[in-house]
N, C-alpha and C positions, 0 to 999 in steps of 0.2 A: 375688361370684363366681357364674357362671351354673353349674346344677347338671349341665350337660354337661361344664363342666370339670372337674369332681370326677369321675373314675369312679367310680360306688355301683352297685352289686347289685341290681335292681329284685325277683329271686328268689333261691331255693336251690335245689337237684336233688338227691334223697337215694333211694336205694332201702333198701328194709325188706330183712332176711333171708330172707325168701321172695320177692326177686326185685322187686316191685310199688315203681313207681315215684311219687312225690311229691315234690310240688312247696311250698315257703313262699313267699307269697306278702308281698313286705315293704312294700308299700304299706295291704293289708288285715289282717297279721297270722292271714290263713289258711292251713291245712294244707290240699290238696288232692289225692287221686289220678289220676295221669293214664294213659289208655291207652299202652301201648309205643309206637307211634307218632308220638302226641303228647309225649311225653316225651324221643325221639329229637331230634324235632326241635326240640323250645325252645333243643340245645346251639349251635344257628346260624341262630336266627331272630333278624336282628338290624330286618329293615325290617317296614313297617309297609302297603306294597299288599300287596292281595292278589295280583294276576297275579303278583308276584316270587315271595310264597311258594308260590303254585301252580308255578312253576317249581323252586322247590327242592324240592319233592313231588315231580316228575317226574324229576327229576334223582338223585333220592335211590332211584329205582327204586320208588314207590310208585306202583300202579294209580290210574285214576281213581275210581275208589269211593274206596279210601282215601282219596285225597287230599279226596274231598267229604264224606268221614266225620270226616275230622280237622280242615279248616276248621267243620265243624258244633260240634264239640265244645271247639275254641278259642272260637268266637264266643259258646259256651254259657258258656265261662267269664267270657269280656269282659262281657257281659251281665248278670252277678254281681258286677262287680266286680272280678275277679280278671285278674292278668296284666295292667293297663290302662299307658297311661303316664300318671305325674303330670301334674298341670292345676294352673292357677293364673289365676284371670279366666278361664277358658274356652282358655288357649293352653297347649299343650303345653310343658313344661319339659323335657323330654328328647327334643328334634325329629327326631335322627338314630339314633338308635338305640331299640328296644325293647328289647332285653334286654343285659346283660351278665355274662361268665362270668366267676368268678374274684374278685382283688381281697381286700381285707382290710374287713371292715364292722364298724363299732364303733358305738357308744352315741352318741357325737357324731351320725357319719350318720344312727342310725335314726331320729335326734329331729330332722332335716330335715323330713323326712315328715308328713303329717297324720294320723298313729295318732289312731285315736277311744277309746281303752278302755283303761283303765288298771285293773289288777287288784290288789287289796290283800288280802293274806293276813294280816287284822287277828289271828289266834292259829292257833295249833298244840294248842291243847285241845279236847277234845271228847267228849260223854257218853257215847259210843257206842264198841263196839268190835269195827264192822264184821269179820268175817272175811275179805273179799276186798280190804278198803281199802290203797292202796300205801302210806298211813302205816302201817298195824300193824305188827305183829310177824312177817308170813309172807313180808315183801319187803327182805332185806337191804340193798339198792342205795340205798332211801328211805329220809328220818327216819322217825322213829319222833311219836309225841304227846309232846309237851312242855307246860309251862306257861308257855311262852312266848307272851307278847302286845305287838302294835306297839306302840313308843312314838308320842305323838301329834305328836310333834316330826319323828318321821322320818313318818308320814302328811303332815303339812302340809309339809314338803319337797319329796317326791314329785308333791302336789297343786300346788303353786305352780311346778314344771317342768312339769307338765303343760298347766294350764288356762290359761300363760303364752305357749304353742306359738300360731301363727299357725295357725287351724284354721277352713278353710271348712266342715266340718262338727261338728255339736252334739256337745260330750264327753261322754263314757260312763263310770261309775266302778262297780267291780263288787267288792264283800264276798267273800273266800273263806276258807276255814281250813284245819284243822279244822273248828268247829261256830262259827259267829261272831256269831251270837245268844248266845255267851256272855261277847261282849266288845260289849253291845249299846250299852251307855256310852258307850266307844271311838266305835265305829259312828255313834250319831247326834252325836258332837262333830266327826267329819269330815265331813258332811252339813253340817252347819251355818256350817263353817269353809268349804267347796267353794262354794257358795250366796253365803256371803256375800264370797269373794271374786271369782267371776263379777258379782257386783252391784257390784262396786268396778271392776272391768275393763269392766262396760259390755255384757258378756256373758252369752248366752243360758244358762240354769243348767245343769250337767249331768243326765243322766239317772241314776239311779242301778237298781244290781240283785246281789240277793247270791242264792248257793248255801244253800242249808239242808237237813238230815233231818228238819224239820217240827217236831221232838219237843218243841222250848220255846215256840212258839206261842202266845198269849194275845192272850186282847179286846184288851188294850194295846198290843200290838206289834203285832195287825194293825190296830190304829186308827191307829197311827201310819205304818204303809206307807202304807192307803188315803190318808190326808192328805197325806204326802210322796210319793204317784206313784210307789212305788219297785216294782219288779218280781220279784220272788220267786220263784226253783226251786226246786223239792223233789224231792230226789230220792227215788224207788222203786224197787225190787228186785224188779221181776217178781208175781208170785199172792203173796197173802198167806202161804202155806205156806211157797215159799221165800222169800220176803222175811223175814219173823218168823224164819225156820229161821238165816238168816246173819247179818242184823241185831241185833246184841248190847248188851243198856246196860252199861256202864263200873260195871261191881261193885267193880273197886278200890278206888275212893271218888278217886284224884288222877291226875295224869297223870305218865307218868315217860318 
């Protein structure tokens, strides 16, 4: 089935409570803000010259500045990557249309797509008892720290839908938690599971990269990133005054 027969959603259109509009981008998996203008106009930009959409600019009662301000600021985004249409060998899979409104998008669809990134939230524990963190205790709506950690069965699940996807581009697997240097076990047996089944598929390994608060860090573990090429964020909190000020270690002794 060619994926012009399928109607799929290429974006979303969402405005925040103050008004500021954003766009998801479902090819790249990004969040992005766009000016009112731009924003206006993605709900009926269906083609892909430019002289039509400059007609719809004029049409739409936008000046020529606007109008040269808005193609500037779409092309900034196509240039990112974002808003593009699918490709496949170099030919467009979605030839007649850019965008589409509406529609129901599920999990099947999204996994049409060539997502690079697959994110694993190997636990929900963590040493730390951030004051501003949306797991604590000061944000109702989120969980809370549990000692809940993935089973390895639903990782290698996860992994074998993903790294199984028909993907012109190199997959990307990324560590988050809680703290998940505390499920570092877990961790490097998914690495190794990921690895060695791109080497059974024939395929390029993925890259890997986790989130950390630095705080469990040791020769070992970063002899083992530098060896395994894996990428590491650490997050910080501003000047050490406020950072130490909000940043708390887990006195409880367990997680609840």
């Amino acid at each position: 089935m060619l994926l012009r027969d399928k109607i799929i959603p290429l974006y979303y259109k969402y405005t925040t409570s103050n008004g500021n509009g954003y766009v998801y981008d479902v090819l790249t998996g990004q969040i992005v803000w766009l000016s009112e203008e731009v924003y206006l106009l993605l709900e009926d930009y269906f083609v892909l010259e430019k002289q039509a959409f400059h007609d719809k600019c004029i049409a739409g009662g936008f000046t020529e500045e606007q109008v040269r301000s808005i193609i500037k600021s779409y092309r900034r985004l196509q240039s990112l990557g974002i808003l593009n249409i699918p490709q496949k060998n170099g030919q467009n899979l979605y030839p007649y249309k850019i965008f589409y409104e509406g529609g129901i998008f599920g999990c099947d669809d999204f996994f049409q797509y060539n997502a690079r990134l697959l994110i694993l939230e190997i636990t929900q524990q963590c040493n730390l008892r951030c004051e501003y963190c949306c797991y604590g205790n000061s944000y109702s709506s989120f969980r809370n720290h549990s000692r809940k950690i993935m089973d390895i069965e639903v990782a290698k699940r996860a992994i074998d839908e993903f790294l199984h996807r028909d993907s012109q581009e190199r997959h990307a697997i990324s560590f988050y938690g809680g703290e998940p240097l505390l499920a570092f076990g877990l961790l490097q047996s998914i690495i190794d599971y990921s690895n060695q089944l791109a080497d059974d598929l024939g395929k390029q390994r993925p890259s890997f990269n986790l989130t950390t608060n630095g705080t469990l860090l040791n020769d070992s573990i970063i002899h083992y990133f530098v060896k395994n090429d894996i990428a590491v964020l650490i997050s910080l909190d501003g000047a050490r005054e406020s950072h130490d000020r909000c940043r708390k270690y887990n006195t409880i002794g367990n997680d609840h």
